[in-house]
N, CA, C, O and CB atoms as a CASP TS submission, in Angstrom:
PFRMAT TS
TARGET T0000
AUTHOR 0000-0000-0000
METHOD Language model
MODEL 1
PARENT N/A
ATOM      1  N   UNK     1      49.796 144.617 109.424  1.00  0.00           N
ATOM      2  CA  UNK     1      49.277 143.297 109.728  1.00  0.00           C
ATOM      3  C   UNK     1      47.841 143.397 110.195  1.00  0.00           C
ATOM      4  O   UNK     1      47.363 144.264 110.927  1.00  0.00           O
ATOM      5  CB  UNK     1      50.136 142.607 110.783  1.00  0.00           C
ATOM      6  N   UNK     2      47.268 142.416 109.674  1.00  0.00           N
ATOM      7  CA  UNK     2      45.835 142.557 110.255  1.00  0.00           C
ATOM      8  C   UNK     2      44.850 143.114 109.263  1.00  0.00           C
ATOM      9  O   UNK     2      43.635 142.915 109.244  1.00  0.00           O
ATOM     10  CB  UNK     2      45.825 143.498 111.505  1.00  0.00           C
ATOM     11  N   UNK     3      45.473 143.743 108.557  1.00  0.00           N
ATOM     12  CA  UNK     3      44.539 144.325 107.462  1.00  0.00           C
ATOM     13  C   UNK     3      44.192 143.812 106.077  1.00  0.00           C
ATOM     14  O   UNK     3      44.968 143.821 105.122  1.00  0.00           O
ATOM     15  CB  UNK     3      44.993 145.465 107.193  1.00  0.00           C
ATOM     16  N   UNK     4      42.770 143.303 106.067  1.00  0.00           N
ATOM     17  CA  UNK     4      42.944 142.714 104.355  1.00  0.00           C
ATOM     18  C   UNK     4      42.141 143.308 103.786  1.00  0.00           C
ATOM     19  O   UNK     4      41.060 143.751 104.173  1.00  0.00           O
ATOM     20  CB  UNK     4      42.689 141.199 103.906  1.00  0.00           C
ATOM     21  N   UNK     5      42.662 143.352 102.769  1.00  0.00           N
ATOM     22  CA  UNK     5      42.748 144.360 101.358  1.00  0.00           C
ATOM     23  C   UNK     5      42.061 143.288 100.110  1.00  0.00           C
ATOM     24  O   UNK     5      42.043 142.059 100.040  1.00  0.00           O
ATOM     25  CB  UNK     5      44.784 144.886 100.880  1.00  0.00           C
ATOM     26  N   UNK     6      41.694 144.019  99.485  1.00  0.00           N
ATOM     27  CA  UNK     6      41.176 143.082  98.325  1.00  0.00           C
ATOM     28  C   UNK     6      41.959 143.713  96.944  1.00  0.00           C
ATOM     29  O   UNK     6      42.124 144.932  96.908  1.00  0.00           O
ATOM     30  CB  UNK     6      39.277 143.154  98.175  1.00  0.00           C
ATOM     31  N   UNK     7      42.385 142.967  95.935  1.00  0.00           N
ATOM     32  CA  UNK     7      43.282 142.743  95.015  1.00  0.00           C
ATOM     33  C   UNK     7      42.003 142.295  93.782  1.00  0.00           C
ATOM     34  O   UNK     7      41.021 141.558  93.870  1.00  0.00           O
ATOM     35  CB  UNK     7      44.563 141.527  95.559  1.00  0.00           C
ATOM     36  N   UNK     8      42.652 143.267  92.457  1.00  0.00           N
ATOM     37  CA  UNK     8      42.071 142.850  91.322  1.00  0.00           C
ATOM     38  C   UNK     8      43.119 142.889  90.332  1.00  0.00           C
ATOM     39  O   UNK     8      43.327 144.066  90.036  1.00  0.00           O
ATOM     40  CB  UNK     8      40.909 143.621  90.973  1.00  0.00           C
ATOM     41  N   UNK     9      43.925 142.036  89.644  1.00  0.00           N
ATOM     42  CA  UNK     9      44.345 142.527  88.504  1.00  0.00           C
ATOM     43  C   UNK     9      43.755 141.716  87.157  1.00  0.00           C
ATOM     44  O   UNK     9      43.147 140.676  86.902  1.00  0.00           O
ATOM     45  CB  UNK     9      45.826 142.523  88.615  1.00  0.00           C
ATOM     46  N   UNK    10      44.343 142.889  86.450  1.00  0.00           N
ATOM     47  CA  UNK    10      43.712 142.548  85.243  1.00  0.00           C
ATOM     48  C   UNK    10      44.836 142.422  84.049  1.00  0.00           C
ATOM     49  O   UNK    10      45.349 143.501  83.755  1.00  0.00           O
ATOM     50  CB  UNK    10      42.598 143.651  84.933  1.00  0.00           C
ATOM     51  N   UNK    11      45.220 141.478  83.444  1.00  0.00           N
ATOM     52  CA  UNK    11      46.208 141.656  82.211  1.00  0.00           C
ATOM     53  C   UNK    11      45.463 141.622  80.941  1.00  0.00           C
ATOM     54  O   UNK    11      44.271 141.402  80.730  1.00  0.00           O
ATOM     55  CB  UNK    11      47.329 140.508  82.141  1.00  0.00           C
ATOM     56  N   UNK    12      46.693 141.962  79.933  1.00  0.00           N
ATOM     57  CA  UNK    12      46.060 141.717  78.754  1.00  0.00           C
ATOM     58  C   UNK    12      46.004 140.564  77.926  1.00  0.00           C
ATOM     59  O   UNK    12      45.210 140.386  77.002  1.00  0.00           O
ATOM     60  CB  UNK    12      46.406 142.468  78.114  1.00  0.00           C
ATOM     61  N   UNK    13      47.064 139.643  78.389  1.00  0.00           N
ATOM     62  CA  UNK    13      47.081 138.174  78.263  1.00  0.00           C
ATOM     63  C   UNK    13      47.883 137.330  78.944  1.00  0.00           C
ATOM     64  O   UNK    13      48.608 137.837  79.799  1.00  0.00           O
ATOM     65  CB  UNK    13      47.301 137.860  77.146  1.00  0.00           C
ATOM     66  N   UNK    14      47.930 136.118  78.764  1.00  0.00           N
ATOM     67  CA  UNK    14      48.517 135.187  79.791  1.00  0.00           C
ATOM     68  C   UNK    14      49.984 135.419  79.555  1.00  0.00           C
ATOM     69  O   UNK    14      50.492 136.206  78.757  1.00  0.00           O
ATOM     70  CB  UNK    14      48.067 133.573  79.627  1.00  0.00           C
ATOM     71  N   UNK    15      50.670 134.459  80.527  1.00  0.00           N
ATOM     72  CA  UNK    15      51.871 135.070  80.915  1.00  0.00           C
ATOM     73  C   UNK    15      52.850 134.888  79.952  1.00  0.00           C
ATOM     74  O   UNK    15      53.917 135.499  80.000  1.00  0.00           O
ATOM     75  CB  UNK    15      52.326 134.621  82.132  1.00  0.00           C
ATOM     76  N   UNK    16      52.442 133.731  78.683  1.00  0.00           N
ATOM     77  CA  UNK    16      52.964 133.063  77.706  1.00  0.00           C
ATOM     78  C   UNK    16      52.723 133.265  76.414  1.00  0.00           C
ATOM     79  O   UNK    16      53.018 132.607  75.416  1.00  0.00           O
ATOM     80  CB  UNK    16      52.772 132.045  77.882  1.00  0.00           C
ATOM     81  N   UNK    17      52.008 134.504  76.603  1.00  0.00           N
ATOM     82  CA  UNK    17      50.972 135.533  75.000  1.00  0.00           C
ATOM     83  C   UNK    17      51.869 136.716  74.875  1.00  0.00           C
ATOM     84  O   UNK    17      52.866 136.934  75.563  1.00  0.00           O
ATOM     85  CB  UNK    17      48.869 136.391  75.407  1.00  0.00           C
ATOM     86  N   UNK    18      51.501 137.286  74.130  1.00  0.00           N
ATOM     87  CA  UNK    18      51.597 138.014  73.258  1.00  0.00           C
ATOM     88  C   UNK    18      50.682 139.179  73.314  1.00  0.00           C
ATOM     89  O   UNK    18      49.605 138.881  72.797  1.00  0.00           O
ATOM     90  CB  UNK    18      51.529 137.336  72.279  1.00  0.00           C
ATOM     91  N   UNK    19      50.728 140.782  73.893  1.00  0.00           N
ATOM     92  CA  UNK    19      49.755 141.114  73.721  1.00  0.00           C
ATOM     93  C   UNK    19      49.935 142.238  72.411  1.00  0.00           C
ATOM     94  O   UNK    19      50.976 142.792  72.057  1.00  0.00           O
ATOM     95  CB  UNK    19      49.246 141.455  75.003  1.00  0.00           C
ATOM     96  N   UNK    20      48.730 142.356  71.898  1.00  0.00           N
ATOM     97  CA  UNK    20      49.307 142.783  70.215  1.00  0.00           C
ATOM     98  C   UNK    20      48.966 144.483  70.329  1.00  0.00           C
ATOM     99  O   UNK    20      48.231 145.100  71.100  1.00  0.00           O
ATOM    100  CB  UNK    20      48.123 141.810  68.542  1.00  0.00           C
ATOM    101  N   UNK    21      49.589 144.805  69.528  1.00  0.00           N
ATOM    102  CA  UNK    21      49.310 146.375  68.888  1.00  0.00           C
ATOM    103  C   UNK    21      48.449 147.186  67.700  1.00  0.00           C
ATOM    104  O   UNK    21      49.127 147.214  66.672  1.00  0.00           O
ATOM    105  CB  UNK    21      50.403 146.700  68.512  1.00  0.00           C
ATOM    106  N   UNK    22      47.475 147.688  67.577  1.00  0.00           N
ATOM    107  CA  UNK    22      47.099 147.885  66.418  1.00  0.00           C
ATOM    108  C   UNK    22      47.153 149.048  65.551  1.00  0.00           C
ATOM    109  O   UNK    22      46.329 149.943  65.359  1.00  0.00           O
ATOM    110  CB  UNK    22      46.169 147.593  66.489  1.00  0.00           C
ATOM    111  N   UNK    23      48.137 148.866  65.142  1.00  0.00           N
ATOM    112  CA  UNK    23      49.269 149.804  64.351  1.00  0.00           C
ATOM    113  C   UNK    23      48.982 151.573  64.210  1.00  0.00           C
ATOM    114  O   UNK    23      48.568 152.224  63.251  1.00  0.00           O
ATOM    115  CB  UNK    23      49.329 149.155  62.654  1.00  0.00           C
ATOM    116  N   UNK    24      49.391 151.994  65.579  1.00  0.00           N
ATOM    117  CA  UNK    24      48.987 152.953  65.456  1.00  0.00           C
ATOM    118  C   UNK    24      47.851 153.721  66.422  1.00  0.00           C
ATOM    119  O   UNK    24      48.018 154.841  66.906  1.00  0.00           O
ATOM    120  CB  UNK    24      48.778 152.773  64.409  1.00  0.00           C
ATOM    121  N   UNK    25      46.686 152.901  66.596  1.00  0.00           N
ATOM    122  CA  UNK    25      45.552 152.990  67.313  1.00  0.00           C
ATOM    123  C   UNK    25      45.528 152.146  68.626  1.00  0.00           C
ATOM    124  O   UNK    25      44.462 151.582  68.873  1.00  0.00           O
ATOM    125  CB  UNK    25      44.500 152.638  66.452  1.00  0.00           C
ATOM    126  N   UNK    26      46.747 151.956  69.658  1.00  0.00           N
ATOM    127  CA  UNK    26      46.749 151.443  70.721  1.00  0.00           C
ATOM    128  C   UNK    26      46.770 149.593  70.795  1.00  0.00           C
ATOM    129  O   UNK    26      46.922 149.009  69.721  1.00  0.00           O
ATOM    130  CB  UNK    26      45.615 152.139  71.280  1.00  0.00           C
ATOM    131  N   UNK    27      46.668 149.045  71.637  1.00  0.00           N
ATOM    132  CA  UNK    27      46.409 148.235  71.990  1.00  0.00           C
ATOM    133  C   UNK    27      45.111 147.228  71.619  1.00  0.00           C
ATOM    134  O   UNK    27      44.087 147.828  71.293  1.00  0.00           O
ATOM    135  CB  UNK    27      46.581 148.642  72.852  1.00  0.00           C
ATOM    136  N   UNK    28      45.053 145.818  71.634  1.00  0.00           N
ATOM    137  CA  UNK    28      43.811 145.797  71.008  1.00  0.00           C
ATOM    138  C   UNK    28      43.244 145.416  72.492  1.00  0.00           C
ATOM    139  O   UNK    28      42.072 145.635  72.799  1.00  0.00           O
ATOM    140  CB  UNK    28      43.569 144.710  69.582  1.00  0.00           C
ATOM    141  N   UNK    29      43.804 145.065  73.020  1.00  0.00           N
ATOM    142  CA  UNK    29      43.201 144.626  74.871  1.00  0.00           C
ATOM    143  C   UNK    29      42.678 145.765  75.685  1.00  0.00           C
ATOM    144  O   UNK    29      41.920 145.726  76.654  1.00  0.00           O
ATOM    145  CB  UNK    29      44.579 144.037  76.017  1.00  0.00           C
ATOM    146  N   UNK    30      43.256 146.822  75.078  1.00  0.00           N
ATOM    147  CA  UNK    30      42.447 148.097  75.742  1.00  0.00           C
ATOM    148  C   UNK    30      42.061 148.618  74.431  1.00  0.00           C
ATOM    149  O   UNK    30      41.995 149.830  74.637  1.00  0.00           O
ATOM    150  CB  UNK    30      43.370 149.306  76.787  1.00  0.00           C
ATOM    151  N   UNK    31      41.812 148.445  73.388  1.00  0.00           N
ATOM    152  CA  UNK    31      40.456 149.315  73.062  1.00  0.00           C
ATOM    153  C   UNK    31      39.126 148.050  73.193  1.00  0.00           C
ATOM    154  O   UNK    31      37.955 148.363  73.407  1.00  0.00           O
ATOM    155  CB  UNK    31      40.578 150.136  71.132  1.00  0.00           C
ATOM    156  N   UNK    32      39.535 146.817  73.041  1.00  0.00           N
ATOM    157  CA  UNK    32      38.233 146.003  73.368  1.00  0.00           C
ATOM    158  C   UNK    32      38.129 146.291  75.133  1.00  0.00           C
ATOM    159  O   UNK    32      37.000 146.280  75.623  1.00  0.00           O
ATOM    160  CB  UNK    32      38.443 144.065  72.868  1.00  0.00           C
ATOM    161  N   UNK    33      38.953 146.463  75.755  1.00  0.00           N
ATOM    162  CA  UNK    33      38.729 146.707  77.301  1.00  0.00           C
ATOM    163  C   UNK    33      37.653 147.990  77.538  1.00  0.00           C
ATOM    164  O   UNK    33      36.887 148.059  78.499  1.00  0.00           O
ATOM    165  CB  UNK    33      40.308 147.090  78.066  1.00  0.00           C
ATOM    166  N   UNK    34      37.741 148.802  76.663  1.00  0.00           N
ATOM    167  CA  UNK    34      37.263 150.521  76.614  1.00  0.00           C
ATOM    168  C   UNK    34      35.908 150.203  76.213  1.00  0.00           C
ATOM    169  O   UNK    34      34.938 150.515  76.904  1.00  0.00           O
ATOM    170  CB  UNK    34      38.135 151.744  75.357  1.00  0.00           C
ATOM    171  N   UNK    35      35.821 149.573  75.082  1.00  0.00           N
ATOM    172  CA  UNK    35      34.186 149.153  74.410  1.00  0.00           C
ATOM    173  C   UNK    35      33.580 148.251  75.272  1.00  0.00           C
ATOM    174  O   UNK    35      32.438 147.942  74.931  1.00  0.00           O
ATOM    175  CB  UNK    35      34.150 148.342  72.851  1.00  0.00           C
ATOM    176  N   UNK    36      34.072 147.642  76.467  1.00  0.00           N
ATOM    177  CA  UNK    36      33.323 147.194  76.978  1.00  0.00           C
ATOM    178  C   UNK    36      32.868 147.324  78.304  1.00  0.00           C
ATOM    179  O   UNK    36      32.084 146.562  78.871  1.00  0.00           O
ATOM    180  CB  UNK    36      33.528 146.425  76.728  1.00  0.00           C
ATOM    181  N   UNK    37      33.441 148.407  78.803  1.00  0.00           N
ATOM    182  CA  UNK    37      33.367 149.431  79.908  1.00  0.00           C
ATOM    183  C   UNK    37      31.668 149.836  80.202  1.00  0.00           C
ATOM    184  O   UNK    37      31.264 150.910  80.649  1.00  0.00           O
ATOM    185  CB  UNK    37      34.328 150.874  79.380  1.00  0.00           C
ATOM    186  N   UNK    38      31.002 148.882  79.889  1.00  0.00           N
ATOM    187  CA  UNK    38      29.567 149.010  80.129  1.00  0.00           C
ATOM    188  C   UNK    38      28.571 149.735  81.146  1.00  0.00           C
ATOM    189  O   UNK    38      28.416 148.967  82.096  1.00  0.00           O
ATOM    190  CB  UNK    38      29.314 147.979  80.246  1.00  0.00           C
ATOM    191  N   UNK    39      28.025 150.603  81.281  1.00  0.00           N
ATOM    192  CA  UNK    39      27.153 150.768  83.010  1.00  0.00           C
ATOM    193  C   UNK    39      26.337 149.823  83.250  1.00  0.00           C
ATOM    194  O   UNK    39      25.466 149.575  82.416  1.00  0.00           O
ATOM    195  CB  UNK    39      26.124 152.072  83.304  1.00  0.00           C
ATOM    196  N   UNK    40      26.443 148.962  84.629  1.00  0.00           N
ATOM    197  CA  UNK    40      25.858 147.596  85.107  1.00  0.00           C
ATOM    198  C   UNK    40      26.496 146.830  84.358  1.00  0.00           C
ATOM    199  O   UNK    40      25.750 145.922  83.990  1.00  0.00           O
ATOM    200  CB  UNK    40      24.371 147.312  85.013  1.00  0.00           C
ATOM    201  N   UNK    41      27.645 146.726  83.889  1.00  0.00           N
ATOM    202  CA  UNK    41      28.634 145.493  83.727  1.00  0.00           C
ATOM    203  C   UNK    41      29.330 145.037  85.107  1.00  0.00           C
ATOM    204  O   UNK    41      29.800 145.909  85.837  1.00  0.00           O
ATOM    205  CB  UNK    41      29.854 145.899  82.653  1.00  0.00           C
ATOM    206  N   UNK    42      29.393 143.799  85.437  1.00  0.00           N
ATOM    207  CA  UNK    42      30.537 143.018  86.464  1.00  0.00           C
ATOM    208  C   UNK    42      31.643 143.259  85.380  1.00  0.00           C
ATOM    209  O   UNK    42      31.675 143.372  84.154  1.00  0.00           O
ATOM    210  CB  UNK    42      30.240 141.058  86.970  1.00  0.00           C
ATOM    211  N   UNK    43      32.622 143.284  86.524  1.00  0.00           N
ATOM    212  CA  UNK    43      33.980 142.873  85.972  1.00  0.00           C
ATOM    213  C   UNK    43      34.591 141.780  85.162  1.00  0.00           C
ATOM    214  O   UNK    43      35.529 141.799  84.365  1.00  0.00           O
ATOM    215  CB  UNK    43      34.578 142.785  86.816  1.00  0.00           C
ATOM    216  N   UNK    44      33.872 140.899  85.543  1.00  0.00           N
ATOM    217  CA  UNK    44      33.765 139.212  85.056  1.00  0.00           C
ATOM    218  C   UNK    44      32.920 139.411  83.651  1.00  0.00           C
ATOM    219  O   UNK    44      33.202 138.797  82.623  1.00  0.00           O
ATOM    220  CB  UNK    44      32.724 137.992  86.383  1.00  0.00           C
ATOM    221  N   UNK    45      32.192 140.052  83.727  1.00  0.00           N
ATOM    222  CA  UNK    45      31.400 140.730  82.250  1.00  0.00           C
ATOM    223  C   UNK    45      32.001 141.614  81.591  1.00  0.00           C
ATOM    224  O   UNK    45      31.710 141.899  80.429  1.00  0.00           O
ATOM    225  CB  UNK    45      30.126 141.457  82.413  1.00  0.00           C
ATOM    226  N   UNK    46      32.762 142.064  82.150  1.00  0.00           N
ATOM    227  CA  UNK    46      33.641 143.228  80.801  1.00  0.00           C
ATOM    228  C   UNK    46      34.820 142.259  80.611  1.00  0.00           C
ATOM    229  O   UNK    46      35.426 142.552  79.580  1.00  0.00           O
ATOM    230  CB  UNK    46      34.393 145.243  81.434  1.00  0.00           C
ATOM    231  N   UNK    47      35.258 141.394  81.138  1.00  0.00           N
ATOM    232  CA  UNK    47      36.448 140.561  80.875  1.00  0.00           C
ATOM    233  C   UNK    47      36.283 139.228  79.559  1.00  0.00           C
ATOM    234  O   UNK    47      37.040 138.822  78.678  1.00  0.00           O
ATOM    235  CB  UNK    47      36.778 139.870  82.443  1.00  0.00           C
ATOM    236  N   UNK    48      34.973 138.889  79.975  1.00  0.00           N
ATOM    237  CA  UNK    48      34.273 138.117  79.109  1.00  0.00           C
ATOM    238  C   UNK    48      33.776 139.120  77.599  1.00  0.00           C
ATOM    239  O   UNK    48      34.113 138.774  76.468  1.00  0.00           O
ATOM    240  CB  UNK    48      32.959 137.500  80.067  1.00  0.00           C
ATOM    241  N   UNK    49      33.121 140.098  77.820  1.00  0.00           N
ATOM    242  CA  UNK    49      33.174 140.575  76.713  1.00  0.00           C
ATOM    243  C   UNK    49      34.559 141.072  76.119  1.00  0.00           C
ATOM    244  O   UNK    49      35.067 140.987  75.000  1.00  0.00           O
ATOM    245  CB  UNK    49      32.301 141.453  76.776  1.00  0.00           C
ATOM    246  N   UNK    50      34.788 141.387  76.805  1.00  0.00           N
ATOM    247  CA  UNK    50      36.623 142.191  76.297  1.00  0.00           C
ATOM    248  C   UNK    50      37.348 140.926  75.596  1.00  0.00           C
ATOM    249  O   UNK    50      37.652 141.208  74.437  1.00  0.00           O
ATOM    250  CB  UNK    50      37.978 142.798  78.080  1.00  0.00           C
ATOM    251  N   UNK    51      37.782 139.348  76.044  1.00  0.00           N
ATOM    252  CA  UNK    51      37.446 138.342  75.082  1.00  0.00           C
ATOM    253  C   UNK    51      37.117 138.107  73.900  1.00  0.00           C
ATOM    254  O   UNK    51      37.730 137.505  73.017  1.00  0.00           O
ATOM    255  CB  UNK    51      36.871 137.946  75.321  1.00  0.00           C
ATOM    256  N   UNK    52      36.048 138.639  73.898  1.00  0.00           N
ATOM    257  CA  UNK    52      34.744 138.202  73.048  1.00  0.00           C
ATOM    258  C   UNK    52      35.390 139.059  71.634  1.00  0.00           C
ATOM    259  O   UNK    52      35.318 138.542  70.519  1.00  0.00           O
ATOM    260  CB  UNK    52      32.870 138.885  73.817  1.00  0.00           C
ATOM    261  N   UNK    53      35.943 140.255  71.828  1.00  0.00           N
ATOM    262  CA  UNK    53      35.798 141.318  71.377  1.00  0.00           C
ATOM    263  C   UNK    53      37.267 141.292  70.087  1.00  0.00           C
ATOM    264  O   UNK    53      37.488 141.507  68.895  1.00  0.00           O
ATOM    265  CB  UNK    53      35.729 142.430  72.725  1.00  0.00           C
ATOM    266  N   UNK    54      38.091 140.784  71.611  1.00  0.00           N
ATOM    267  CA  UNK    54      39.439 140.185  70.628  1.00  0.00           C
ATOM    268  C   UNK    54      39.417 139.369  69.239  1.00  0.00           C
ATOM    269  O   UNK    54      38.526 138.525  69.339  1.00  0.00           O
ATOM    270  CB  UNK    54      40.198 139.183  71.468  1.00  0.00           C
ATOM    271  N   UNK    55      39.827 139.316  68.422  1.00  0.00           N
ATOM    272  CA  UNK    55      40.232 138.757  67.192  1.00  0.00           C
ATOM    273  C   UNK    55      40.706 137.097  67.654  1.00  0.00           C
ATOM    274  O   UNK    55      41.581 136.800  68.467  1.00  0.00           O
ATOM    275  CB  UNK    55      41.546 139.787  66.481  1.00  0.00           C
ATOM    276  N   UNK    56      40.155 136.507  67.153  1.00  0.00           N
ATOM    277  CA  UNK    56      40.704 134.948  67.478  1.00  0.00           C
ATOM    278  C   UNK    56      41.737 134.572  66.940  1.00  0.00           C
ATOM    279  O   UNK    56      42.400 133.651  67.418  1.00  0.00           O
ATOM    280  CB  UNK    56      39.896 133.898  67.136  1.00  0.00           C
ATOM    281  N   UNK    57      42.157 135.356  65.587  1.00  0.00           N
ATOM    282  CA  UNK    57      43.343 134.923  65.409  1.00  0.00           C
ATOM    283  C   UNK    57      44.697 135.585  66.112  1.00  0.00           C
ATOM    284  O   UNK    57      45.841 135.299  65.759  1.00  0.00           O
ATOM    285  CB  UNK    57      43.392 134.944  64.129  1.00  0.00           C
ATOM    286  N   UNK    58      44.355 136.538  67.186  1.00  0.00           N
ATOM    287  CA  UNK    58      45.419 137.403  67.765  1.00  0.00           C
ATOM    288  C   UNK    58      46.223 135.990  69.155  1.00  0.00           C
ATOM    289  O   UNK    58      47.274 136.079  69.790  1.00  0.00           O
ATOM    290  CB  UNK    58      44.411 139.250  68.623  1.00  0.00           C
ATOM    291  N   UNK    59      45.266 134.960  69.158  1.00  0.00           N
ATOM    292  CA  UNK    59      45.727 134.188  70.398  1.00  0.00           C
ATOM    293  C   UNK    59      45.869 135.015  71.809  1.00  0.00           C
ATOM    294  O   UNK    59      46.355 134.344  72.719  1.00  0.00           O
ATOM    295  CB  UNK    59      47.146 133.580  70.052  1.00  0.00           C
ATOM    296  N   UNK    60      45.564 136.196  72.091  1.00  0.00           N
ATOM    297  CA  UNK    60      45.831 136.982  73.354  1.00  0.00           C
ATOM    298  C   UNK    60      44.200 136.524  73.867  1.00  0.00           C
ATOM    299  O   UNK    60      43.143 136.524  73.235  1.00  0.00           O
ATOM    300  CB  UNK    60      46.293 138.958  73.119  1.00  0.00           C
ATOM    301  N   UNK    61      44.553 136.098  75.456  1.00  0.00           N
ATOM    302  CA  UNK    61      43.502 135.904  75.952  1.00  0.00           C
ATOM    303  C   UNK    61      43.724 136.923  77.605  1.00  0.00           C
ATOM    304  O   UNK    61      44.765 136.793  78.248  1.00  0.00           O
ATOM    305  CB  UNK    61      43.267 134.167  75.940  1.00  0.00           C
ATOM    306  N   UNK    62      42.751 137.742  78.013  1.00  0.00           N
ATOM    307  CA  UNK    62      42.914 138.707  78.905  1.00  0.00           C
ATOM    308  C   UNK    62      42.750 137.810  80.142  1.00  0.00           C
ATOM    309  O   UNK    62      41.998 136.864  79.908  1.00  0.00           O
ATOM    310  CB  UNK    62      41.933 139.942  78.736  1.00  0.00           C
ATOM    311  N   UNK    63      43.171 137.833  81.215  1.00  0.00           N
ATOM    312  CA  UNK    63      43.301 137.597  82.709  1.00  0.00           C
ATOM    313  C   UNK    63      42.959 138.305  83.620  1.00  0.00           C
ATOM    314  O   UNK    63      43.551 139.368  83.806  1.00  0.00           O
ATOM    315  CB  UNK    63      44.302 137.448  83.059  1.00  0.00           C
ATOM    316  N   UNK    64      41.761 137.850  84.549  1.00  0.00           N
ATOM    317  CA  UNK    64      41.892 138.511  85.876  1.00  0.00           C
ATOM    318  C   UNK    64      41.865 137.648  87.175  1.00  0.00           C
ATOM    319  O   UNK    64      41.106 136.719  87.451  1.00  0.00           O
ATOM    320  CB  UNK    64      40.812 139.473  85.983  1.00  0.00           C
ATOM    321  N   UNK    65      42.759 138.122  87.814  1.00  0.00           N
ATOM    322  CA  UNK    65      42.789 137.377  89.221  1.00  0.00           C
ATOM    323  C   UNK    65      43.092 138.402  90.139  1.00  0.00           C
ATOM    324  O   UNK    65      43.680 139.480  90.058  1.00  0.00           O
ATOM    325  CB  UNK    65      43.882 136.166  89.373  1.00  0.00           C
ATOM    326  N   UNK    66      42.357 137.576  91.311  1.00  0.00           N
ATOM    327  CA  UNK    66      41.868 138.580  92.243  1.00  0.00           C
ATOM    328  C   UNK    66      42.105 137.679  93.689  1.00  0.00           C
ATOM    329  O   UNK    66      42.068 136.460  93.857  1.00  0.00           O
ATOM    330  CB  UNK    66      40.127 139.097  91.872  1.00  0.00           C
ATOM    331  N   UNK    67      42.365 138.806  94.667  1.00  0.00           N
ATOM    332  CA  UNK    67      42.374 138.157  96.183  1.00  0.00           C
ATOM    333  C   UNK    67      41.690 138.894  97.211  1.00  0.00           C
ATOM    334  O   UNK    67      42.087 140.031  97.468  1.00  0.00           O
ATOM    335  CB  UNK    67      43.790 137.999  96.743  1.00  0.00           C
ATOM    336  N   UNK    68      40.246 138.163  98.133  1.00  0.00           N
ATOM    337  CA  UNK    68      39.752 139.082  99.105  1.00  0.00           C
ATOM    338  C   UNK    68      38.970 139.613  98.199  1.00  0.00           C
ATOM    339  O   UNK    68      38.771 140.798  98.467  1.00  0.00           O
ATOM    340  CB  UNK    68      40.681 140.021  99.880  1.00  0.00           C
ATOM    341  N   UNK    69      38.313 139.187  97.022  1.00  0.00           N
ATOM    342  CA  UNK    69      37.596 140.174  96.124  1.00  0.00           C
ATOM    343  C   UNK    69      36.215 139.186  95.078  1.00  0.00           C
ATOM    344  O   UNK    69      35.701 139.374  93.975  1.00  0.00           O
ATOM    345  CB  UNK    69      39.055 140.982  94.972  1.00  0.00           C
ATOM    346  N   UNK    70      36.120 138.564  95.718  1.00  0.00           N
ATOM    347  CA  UNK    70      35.490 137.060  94.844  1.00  0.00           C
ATOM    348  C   UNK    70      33.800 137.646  95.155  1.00  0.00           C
ATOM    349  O   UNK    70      32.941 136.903  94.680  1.00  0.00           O
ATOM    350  CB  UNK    70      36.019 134.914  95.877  1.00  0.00           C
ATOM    351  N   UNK    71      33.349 138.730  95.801  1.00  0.00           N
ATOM    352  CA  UNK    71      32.327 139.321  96.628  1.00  0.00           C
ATOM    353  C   UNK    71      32.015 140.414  95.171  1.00  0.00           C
ATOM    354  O   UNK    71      30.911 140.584  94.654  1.00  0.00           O
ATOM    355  CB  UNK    71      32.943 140.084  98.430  1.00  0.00           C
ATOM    356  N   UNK    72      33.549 141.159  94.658  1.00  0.00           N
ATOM    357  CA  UNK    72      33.132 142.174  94.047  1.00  0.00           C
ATOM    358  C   UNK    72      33.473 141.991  92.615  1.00  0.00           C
ATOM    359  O   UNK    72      33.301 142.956  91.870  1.00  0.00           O
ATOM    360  CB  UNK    72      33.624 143.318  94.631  1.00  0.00           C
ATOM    361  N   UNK    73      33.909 140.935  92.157  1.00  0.00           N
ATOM    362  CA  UNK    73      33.866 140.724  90.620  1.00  0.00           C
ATOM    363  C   UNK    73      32.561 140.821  89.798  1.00  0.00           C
ATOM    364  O   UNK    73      32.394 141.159  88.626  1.00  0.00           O
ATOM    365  CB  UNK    73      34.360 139.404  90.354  1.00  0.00           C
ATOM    366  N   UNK    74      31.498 140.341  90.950  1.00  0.00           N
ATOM    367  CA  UNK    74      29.627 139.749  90.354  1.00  0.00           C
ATOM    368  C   UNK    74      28.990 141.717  90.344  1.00  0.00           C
ATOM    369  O   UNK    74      28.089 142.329  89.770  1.00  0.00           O
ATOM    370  CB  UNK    74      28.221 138.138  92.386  1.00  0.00           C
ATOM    371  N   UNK    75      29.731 141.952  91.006  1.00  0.00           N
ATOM    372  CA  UNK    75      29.044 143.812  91.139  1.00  0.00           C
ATOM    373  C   UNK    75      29.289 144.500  90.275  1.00  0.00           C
ATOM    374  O   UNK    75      30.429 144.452  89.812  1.00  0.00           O
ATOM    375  CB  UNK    75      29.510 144.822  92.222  1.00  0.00           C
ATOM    376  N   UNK    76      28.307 145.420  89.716  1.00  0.00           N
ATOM    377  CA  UNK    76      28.599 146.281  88.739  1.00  0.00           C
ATOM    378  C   UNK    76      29.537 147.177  88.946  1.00  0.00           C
ATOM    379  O   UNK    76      29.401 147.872  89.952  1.00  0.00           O
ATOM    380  CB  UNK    76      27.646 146.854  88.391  1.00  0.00           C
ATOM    381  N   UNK    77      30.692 147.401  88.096  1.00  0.00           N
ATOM    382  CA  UNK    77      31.561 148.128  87.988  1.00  0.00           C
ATOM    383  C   UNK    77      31.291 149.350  88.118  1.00  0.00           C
ATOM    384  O   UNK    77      31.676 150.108  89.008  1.00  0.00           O
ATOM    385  CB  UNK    77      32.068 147.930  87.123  1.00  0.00           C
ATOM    386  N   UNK    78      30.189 149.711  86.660  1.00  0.00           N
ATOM    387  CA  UNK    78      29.919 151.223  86.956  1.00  0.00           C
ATOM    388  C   UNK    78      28.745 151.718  87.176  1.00  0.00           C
ATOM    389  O   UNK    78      28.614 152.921  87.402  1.00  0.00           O
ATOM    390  CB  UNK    78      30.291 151.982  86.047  1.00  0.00           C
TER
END
């Protein structure tokens, strides 16, 4: 008690998606997650690109929510 912690998660899509496979070569939410693993990317910027990156016709849209952490989403990751 007493201690707050800050919380990030990250999915690969909403709770009502689908997240897809690409046959063979992983995930497509983590290899667009991997390509966009930027140095001086925010988190909020690799999430947005990681988005970006997805196939529109896959309908998977990635999620992050966070608690105690609204300070470190705008900061560069790496």
């Amino acid at each position: 008690r007493g201690i707050k912690c800050a919380l990030i998660n990250i999915s690969a899509s909403r709770f009502n998606e689908v997240s897809w496979e690409a046959k063979g070569k992983g995930g497509f939410f983590t290899n667009a997650l991997l390509e966009s693993i930027i140095p001086g990317y925010s988190l909020k910027k690799i999430i947005y690109d990681t988005q970006r990156r997805l196939p529109a016709s896959l309908n998977q849209h990635p999620v992050m929510e966070y608690h105690n952490a609204r300070a470190l989403i705008g900061q560069p990751f790496v």
